[in-house]
C-alpha beads as a LAMMPS data file, in Angstrom:
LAMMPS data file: protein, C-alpha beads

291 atoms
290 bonds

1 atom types
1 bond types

-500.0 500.0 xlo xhi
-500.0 500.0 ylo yhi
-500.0 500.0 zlo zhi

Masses

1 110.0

Atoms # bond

1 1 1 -273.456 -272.131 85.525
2 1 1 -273.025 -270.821 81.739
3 1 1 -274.804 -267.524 83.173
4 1 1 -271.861 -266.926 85.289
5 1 1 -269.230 -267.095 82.487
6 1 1 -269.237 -263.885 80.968
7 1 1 -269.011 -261.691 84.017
8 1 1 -266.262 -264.370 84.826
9 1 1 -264.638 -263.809 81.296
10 1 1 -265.398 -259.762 81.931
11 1 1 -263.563 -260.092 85.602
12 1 1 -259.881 -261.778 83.727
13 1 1 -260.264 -259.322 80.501
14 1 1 -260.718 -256.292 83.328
15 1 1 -257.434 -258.061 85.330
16 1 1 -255.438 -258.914 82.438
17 1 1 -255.613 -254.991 81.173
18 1 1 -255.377 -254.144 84.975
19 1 1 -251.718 -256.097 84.900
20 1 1 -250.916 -254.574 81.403
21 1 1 -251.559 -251.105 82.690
22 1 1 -249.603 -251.571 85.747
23 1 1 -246.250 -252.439 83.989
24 1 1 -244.086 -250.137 82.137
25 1 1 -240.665 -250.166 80.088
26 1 1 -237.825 -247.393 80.116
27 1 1 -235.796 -248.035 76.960
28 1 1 -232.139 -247.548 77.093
29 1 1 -231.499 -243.721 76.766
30 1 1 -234.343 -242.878 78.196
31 1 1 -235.550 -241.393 82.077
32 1 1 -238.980 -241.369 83.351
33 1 1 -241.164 -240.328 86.251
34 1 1 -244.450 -241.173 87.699
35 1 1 -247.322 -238.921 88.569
36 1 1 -249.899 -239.696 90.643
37 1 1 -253.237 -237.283 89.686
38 1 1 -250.858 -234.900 88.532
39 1 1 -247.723 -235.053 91.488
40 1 1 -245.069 -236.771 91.095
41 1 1 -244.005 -239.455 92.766
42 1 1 -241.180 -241.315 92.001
43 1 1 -238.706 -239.576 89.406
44 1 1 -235.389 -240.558 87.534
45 1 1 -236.478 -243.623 87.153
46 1 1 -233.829 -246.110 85.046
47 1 1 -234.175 -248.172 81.960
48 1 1 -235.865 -251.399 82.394
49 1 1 -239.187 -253.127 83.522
50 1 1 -240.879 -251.213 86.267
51 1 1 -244.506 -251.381 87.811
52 1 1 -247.182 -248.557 88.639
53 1 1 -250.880 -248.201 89.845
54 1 1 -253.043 -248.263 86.983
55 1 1 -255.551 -245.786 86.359
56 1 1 -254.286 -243.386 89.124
57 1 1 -250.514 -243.379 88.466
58 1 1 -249.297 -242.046 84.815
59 1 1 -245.574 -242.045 83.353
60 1 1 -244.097 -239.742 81.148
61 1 1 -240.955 -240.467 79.494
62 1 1 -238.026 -238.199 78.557
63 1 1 -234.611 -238.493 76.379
64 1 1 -231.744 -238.598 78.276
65 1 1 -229.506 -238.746 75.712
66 1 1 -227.112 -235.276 74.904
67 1 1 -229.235 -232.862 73.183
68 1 1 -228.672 -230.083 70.576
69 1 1 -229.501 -226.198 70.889
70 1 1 -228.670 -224.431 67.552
71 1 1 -229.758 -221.155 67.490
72 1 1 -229.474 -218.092 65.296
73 1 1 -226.895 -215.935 65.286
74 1 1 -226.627 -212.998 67.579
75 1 1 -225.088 -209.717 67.419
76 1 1 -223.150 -208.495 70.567
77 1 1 -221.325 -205.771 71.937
78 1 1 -217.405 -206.008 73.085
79 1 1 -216.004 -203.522 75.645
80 1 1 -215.486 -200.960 72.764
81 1 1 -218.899 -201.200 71.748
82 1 1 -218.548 -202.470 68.397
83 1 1 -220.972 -205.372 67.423
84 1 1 -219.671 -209.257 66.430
85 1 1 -222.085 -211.481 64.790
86 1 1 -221.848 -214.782 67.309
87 1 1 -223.092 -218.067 65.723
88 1 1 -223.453 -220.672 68.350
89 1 1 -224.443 -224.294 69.754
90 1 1 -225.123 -225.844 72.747
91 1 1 -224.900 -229.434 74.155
92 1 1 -227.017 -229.960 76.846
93 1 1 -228.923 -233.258 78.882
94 1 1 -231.759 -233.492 81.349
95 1 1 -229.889 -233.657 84.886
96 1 1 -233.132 -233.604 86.843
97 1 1 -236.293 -234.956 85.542
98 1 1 -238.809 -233.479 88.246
99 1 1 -237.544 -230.288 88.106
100 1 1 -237.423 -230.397 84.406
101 1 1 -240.868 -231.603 84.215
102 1 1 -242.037 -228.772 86.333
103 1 1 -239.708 -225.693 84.617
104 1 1 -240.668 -227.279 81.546
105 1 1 -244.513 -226.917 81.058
106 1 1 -244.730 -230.507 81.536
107 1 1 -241.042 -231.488 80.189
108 1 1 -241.922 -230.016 77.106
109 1 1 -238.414 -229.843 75.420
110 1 1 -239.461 -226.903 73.018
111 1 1 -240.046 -225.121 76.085
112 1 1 -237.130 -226.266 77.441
113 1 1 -234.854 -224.748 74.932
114 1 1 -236.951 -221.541 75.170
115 1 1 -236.140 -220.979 78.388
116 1 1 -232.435 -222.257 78.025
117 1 1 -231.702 -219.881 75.075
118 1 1 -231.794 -216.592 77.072
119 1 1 -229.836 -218.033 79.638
120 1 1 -226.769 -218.908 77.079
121 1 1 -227.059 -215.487 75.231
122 1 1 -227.341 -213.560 78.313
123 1 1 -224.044 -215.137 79.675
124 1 1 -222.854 -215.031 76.203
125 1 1 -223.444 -210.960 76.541
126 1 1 -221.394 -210.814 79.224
127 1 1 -218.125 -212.088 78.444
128 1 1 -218.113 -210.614 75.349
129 1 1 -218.685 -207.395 76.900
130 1 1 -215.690 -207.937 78.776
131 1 1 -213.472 -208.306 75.653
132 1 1 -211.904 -206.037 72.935
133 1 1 -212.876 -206.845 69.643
134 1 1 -209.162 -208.146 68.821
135 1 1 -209.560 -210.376 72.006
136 1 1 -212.606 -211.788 70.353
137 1 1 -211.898 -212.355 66.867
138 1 1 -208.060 -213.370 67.583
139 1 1 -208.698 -216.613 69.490
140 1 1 -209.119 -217.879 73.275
141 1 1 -212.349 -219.423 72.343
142 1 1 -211.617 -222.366 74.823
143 1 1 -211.208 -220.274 77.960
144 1 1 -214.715 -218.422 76.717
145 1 1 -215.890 -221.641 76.533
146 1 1 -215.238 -222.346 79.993
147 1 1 -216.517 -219.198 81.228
148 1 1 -219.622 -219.979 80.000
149 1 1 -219.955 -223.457 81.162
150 1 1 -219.303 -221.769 84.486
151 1 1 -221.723 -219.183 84.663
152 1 1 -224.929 -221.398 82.358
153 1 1 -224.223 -224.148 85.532
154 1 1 -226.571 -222.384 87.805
155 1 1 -229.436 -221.455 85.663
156 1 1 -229.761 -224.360 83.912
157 1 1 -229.939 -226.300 86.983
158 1 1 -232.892 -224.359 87.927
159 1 1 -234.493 -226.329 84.965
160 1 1 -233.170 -229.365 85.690
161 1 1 -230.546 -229.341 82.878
162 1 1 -227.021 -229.791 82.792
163 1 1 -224.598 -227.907 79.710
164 1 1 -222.560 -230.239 78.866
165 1 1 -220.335 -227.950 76.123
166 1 1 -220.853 -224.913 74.323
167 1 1 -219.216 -224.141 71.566
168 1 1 -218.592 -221.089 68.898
169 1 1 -219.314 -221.734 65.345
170 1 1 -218.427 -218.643 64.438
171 1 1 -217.551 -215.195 64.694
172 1 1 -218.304 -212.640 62.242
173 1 1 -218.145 -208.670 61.813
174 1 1 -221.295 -208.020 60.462
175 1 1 -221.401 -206.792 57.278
176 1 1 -223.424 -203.740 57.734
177 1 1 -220.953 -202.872 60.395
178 1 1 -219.007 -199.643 59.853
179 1 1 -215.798 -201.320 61.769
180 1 1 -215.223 -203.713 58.546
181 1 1 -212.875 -201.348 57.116
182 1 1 -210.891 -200.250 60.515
183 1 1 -210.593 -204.395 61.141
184 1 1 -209.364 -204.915 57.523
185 1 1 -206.877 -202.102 58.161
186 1 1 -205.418 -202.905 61.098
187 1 1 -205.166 -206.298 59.889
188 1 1 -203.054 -205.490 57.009
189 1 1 -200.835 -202.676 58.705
190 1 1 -200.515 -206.258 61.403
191 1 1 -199.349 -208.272 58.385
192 1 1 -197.000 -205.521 56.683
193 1 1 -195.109 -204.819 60.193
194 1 1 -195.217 -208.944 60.285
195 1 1 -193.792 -209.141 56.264
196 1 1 -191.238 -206.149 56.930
197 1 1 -190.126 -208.211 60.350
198 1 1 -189.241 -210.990 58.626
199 1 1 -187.483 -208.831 55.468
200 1 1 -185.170 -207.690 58.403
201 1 1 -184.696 -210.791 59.552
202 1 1 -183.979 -212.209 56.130
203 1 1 -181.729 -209.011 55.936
204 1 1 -179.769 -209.052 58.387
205 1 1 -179.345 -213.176 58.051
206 1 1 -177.988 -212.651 54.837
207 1 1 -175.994 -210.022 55.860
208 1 1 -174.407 -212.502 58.584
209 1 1 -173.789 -215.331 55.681
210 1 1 -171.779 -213.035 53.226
211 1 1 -169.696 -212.225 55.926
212 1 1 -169.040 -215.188 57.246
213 1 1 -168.311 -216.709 53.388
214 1 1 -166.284 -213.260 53.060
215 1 1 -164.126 -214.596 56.034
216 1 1 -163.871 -217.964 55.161
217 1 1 -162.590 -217.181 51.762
218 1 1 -159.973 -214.307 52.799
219 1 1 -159.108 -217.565 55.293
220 1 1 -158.544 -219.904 52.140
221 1 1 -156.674 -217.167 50.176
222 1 1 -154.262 -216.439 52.831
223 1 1 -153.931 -220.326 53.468
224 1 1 -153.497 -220.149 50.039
225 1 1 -151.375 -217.520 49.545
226 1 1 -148.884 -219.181 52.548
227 1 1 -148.758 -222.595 51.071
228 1 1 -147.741 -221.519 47.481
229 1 1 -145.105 -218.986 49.166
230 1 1 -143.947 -221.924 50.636
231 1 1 -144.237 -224.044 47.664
232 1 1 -142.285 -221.197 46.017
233 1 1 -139.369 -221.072 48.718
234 1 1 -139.121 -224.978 48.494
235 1 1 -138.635 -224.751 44.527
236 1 1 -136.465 -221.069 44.329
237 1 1 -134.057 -223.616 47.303
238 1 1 -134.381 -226.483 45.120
239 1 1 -133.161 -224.740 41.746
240 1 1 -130.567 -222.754 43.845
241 1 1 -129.615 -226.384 45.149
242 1 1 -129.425 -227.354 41.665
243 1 1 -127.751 -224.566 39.995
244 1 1 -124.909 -224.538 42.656
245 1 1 -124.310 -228.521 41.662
246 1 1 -124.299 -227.284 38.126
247 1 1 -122.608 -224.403 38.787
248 1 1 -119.788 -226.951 40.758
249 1 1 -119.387 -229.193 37.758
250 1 1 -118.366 -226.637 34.966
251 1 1 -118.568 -222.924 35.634
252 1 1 -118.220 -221.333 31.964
253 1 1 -120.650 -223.494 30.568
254 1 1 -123.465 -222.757 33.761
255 1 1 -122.143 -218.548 32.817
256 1 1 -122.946 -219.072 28.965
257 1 1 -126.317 -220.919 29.535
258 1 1 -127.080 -217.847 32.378
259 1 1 -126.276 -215.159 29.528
260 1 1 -128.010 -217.148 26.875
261 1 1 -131.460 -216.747 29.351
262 1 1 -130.355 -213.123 30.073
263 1 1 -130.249 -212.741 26.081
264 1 1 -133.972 -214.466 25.714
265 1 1 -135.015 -212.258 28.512
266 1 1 -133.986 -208.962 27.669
267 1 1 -135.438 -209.672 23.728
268 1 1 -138.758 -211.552 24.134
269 1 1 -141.154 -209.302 22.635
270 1 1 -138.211 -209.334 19.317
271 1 1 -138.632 -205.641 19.596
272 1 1 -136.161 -204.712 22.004
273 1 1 -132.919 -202.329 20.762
274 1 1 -130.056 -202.591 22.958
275 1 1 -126.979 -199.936 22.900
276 1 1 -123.543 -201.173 24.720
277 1 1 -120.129 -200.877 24.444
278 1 1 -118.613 -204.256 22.587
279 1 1 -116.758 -204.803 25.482
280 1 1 -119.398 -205.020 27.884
281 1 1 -119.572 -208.296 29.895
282 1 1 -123.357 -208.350 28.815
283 1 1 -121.897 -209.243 25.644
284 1 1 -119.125 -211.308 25.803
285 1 1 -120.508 -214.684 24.604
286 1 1 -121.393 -212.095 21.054
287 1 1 -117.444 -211.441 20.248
288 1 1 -115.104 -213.542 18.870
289 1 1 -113.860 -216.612 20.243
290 1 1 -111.534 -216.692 23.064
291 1 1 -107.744 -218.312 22.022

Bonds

1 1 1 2
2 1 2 3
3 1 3 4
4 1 4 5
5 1 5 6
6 1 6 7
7 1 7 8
8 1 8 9
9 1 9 10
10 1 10 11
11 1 11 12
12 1 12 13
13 1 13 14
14 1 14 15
15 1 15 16
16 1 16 17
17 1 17 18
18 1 18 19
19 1 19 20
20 1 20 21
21 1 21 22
22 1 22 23
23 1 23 24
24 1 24 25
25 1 25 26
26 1 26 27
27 1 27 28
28 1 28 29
29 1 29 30
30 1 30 31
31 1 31 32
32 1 32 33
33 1 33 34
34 1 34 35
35 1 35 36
36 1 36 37
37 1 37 38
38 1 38 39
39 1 39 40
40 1 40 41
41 1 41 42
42 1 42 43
43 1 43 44
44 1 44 45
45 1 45 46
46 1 46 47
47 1 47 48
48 1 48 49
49 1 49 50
50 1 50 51
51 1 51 52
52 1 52 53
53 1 53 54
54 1 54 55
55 1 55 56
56 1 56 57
57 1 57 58
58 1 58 59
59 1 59 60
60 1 60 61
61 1 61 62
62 1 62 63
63 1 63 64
64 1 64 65
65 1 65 66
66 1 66 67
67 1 67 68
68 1 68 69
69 1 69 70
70 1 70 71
71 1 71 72
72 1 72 73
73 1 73 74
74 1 74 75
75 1 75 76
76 1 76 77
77 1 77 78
78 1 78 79
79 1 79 80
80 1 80 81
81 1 81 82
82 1 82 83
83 1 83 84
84 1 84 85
85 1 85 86
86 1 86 87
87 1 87 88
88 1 88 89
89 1 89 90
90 1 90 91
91 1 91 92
92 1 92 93
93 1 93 94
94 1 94 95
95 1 95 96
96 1 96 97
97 1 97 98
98 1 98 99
99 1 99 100
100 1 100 101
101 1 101 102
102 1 102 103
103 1 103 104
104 1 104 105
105 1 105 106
106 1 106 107
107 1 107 108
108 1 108 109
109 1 109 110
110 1 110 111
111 1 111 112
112 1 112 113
113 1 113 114
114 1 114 115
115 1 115 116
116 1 116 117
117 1 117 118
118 1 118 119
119 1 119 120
120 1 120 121
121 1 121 122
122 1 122 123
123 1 123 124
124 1 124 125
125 1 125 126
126 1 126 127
127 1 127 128
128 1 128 129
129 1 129 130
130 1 130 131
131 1 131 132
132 1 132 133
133 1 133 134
134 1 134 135
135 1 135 136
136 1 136 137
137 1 137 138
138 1 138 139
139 1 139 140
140 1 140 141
141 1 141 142
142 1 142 143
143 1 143 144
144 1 144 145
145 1 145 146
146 1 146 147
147 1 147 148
148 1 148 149
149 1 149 150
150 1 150 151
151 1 151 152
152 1 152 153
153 1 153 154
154 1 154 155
155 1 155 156
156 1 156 157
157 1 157 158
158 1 158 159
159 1 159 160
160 1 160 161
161 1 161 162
162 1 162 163
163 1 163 164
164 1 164 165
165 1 165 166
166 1 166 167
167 1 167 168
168 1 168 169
169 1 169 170
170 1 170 171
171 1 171 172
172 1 172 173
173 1 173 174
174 1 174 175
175 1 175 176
176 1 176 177
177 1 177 178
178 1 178 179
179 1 179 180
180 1 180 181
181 1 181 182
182 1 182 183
183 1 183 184
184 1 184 185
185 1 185 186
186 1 186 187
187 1 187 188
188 1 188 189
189 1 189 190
190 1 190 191
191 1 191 192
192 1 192 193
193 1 193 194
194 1 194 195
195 1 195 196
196 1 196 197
197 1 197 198
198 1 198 199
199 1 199 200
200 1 200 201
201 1 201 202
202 1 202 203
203 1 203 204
204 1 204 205
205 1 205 206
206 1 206 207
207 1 207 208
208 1 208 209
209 1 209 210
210 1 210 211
211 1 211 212
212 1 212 213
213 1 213 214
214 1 214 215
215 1 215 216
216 1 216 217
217 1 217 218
218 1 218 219
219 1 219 220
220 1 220 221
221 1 221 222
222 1 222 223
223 1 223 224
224 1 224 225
225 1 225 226
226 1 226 227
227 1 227 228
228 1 228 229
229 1 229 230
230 1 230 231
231 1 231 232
232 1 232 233
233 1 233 234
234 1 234 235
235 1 235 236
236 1 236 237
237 1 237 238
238 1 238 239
239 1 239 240
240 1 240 241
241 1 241 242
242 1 242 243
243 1 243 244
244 1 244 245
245 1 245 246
246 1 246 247
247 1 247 248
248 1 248 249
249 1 249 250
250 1 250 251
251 1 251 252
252 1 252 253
253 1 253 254
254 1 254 255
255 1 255 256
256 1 256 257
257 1 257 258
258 1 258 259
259 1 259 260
260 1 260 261
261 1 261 262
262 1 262 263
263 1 263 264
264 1 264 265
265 1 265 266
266 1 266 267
267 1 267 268
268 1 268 269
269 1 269 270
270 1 270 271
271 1 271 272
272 1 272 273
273 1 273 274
274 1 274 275
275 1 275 276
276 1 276 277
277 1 277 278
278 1 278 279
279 1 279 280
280 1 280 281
281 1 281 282
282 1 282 283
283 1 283 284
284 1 284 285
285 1 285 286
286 1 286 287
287 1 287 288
288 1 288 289
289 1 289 290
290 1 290 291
């Protein structure tokens, strides 16, 4: 009986790695498939505990999470054949595993972004070509964005990938470019037409406010003006008012005190020489007193 234990013991070791090699785990973020002497058989296969033939099935195991493509710089062409430096990234995911693992060289993800890269620059190429170099470097990166995501869909499917954004870093003349100078030109004579714009502008709002504060004040001088005739009116009726009361109570004296102002008048500056007959009536209140 003891000689039968060790090919006994041999027979559980052989089915205990049998059931170890048989189960598998897909971690969260991940997607696998299975290949059976080198086909596969069962693909896109989710996270969790999941069972295989051993020693004639194999798994291979791919990130599913969003992936980066970050490549250099590129120089393109725009529709007036001058060149833009293009700096660019790419998000991108595995869509479908099979295909991947087949487009792939065995879902090798080096490879994958090998063949991905010519597929963004060459769609890349062709909007740009489409565009003027002040369409390019002035904005409307979104809807270029879009355009791309459109036209990537297709070939990236054929490797099983889907783009899930591109994006523009940036875009740069390139410094060797003989279009520097024309771009830095036409940029300022853009700013100076912008600057002299707004100098007009300023002008002509300026112009508006001193005439409307040139109105408004001829408005509160002749307001002005009106009130203080009438001011004047109202006073010239009220001394009239009170020099015909004064005038009512005793005549000569209201006559002497109007030729006594006519006197201080006519002599303020103490310089004045007057020539008149003794009898005038200018002088009356100068001559001897009346009996």
């Amino acid at each position: 009986m003891l000689r039968g234990y060790p090919l006994i013991i041999l027979l559980a070791v052989a089915g205990l790695l049998g059931a170890m090699g048989s189960v598998f785990i897909v971690n969260e973020g991940q997607t696998a498939l299975v290949l059976n002497l080198g086909k596969v058989v069962r693909s896109d296969i989710k996270p969790g505990l999941h069972f295989k033939w051993p020693l004639v099935e194999e798994v291979r195991k791919f990130d599913q999470r969003i992936l980066t493509l970050d490549d250099a710089p590129e120089r393109y062409l725009t529709s007036e054949k001058k060149d833009v430096s293009v700096d660019f990234f790419v998000k991108w995911r595995i869509s479908d595993v099979s295909t991947f693992y087949r487009a792939a060289s065995g879902g090798n993800e080096e490879a994958a972004k090998q063949r991905l890269t010519p597929i963004i620059k060459d769609a890349l190429r062709n909007q740009i070509n489409r565009l003027s170099l002040q369409e390019v470097v002035s904005g409307g990166r979104v809807d270029l964005t879009a355009r791309l995501l459109t036209e990537t869909k297709g070939g990236a499917a054929t490797l099983g990938i889907e783009i899930v954004d591109i994006r523009i870093k940036r875009i740069n003349l390139p410094e060797d470019s003989t279009i520097l100078d024309s771009v830095f030109e036409r940029m300022r004579a853009e700013r100076t037409r912008v600057a002299n714009q707004l100098r007009a502008e300023g002008s002509e709002g300026s112009d508006e406010i001193r005439s409307e504060a040139e109105r408004e004040r001829q408005v509160i001088l002749a307001e002005a003006e009106r009130d203080a005739q009438r001011l004047r009116g109202a006073g010239d009726a009220k001394a009239a008012e009170l020099a015909a009361a004064a005038y009512g109570q005793d005549a000569e004296f209201y006559a002497f005190y109007r030729s006594l102002e006519a006197y201080r008048n006519a002599m303020a500056d103490g310089r004045t020489t007057l020539v008149l007959d003794p009898d005038s009536e200018f002088l009356q209140y100068f001559g001897t007193e009346k009996r």
